[in-house]
C-alpha positions as a Markdown table, in Angstrom:
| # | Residue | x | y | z |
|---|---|---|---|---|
| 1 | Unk | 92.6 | 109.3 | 107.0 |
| 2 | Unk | 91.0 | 110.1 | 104.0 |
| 3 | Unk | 92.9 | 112.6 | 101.4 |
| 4 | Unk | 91.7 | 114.5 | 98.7 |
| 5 | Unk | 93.9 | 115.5 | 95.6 |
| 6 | Unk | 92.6 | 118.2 | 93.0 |
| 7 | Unk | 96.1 | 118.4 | 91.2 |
| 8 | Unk | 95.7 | 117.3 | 87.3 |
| 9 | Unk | 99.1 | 116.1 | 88.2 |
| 10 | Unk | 97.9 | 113.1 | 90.7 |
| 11 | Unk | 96.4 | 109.9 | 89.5 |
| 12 | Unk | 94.6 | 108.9 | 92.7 |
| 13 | Unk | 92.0 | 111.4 | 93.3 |
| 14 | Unk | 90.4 | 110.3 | 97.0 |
| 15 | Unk | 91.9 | 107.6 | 99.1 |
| 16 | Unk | 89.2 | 105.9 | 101.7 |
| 17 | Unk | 90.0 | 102.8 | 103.8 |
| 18 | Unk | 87.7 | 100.9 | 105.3 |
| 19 | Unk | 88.0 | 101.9 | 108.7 |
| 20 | Unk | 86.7 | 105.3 | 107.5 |
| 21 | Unk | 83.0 | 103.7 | 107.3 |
| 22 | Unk | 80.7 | 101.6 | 109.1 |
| 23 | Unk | 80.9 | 98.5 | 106.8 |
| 24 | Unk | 83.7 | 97.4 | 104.6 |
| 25 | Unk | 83.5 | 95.3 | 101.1 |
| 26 | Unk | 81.4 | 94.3 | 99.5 |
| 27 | Unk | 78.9 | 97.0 | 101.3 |
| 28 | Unk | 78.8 | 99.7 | 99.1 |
| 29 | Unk | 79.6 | 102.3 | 101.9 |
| 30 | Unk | 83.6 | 102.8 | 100.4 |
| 31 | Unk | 81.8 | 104.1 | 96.9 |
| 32 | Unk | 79.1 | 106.0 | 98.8 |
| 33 | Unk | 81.8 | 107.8 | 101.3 |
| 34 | Unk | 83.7 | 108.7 | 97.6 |
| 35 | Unk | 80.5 | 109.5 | 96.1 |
| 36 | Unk | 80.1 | 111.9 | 98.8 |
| 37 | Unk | 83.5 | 113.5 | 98.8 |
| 38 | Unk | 83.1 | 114.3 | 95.0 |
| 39 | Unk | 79.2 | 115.7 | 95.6 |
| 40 | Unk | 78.1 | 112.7 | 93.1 |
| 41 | Unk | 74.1 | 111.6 | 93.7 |
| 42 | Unk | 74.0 | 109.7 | 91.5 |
| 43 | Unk | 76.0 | 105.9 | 91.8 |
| 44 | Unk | 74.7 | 105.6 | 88.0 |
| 45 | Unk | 77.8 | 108.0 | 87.4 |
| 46 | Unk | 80.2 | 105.8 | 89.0 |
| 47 | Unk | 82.3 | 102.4 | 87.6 |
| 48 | Unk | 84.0 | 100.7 | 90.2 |
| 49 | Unk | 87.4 | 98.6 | 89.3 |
| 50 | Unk | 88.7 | 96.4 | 91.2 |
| 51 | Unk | 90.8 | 92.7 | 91.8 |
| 52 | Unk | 88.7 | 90.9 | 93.9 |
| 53 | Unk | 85.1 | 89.2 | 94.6 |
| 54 | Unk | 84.6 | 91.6 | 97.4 |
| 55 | Unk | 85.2 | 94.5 | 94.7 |
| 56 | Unk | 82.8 | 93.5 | 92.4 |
| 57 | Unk | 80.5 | 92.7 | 95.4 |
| 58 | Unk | 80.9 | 96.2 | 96.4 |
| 59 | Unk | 80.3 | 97.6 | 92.9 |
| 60 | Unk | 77.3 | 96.4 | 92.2 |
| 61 | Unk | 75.5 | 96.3 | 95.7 |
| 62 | Unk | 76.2 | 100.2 | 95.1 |
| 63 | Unk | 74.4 | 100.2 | 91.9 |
| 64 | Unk | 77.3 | 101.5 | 90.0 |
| 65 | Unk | 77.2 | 102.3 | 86.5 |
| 66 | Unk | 80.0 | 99.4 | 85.7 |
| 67 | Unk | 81.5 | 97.3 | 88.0 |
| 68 | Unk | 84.9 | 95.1 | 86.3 |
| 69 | Unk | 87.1 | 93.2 | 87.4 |
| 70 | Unk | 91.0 | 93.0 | 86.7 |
| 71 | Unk | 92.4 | 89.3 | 86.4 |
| 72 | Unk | 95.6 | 90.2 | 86.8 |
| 73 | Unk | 95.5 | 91.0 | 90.2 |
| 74 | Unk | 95.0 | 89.1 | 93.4 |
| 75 | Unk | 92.6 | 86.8 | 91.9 |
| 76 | Unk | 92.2 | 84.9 | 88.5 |
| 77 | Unk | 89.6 | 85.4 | 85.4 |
| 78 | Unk | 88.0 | 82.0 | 86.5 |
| 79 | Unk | 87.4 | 82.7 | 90.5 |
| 80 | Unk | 86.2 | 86.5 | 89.0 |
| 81 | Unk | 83.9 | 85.2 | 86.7 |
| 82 | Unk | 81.9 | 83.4 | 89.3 |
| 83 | Unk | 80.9 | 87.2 | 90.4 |
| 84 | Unk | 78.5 | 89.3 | 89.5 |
| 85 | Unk | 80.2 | 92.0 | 87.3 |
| 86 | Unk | 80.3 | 93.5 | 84.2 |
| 87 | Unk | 83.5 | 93.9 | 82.1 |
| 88 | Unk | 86.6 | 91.3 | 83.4 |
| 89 | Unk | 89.8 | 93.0 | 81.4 |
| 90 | Unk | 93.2 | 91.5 | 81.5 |
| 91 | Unk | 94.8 | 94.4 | 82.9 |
| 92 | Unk | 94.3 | 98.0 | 83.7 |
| 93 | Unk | 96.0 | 98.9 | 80.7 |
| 94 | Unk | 92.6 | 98.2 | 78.9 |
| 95 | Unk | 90.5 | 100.5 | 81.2 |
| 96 | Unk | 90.9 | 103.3 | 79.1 |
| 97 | Unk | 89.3 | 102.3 | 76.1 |
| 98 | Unk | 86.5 | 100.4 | 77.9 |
| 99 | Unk | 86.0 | 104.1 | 79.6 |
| 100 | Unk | 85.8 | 105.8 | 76.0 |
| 101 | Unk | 83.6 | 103.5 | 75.4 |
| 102 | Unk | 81.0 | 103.1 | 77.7 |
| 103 | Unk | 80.9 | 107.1 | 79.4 |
């Protein structure tokens, strides 16, 4: 069941699961079904964070503008950096600044 927030107040804006597409992670189909929700073309406009190889997978078979990786998560920096990716932050703490930064 896929829901859709438009409040300033939320801080998740779309929430997909994977039974809501044809192929789950690392297919890209989970940031193409959000892509779609938001009227995005363009995956170049998209950065994709997540905690595991499957996320990163994901991320960049969708071509996203940035695809990192959070080692404080489910998996560590060393089993992440074996993926394809392009930013590994300690926490999601950092995101903000790496956002600033690159968009």
């Amino acid at each position: 069941d896929q829901r859709i927030s438009t409040s300033s107040d939320s801080i998740i804006s779309a929430s997909i699961s994977s039974d809501e597409v044809d192929h789950g992670r690392p297919s890209p189909d989970l940031v193409f079904k959000a892509m779609q929700l938001f009227n995005i073309s363009d995956s170049k406009q998209v950065v994709v964070v997540g905690d595991t190889p499957s996320d990163l997978g994901c991320g960049k078979n969708a071509g996203a503008l940035l695809t990192i990786g959070v080692t404080n998560g489910t998996h560590s920096k060393e089993l992440l950096e074996q993926h394809s990716h392009d930013l590994l932050l300690p926490s999601l703490t950092a995101l903000p600044d790496v956002l600033q930064k690159y968009i």
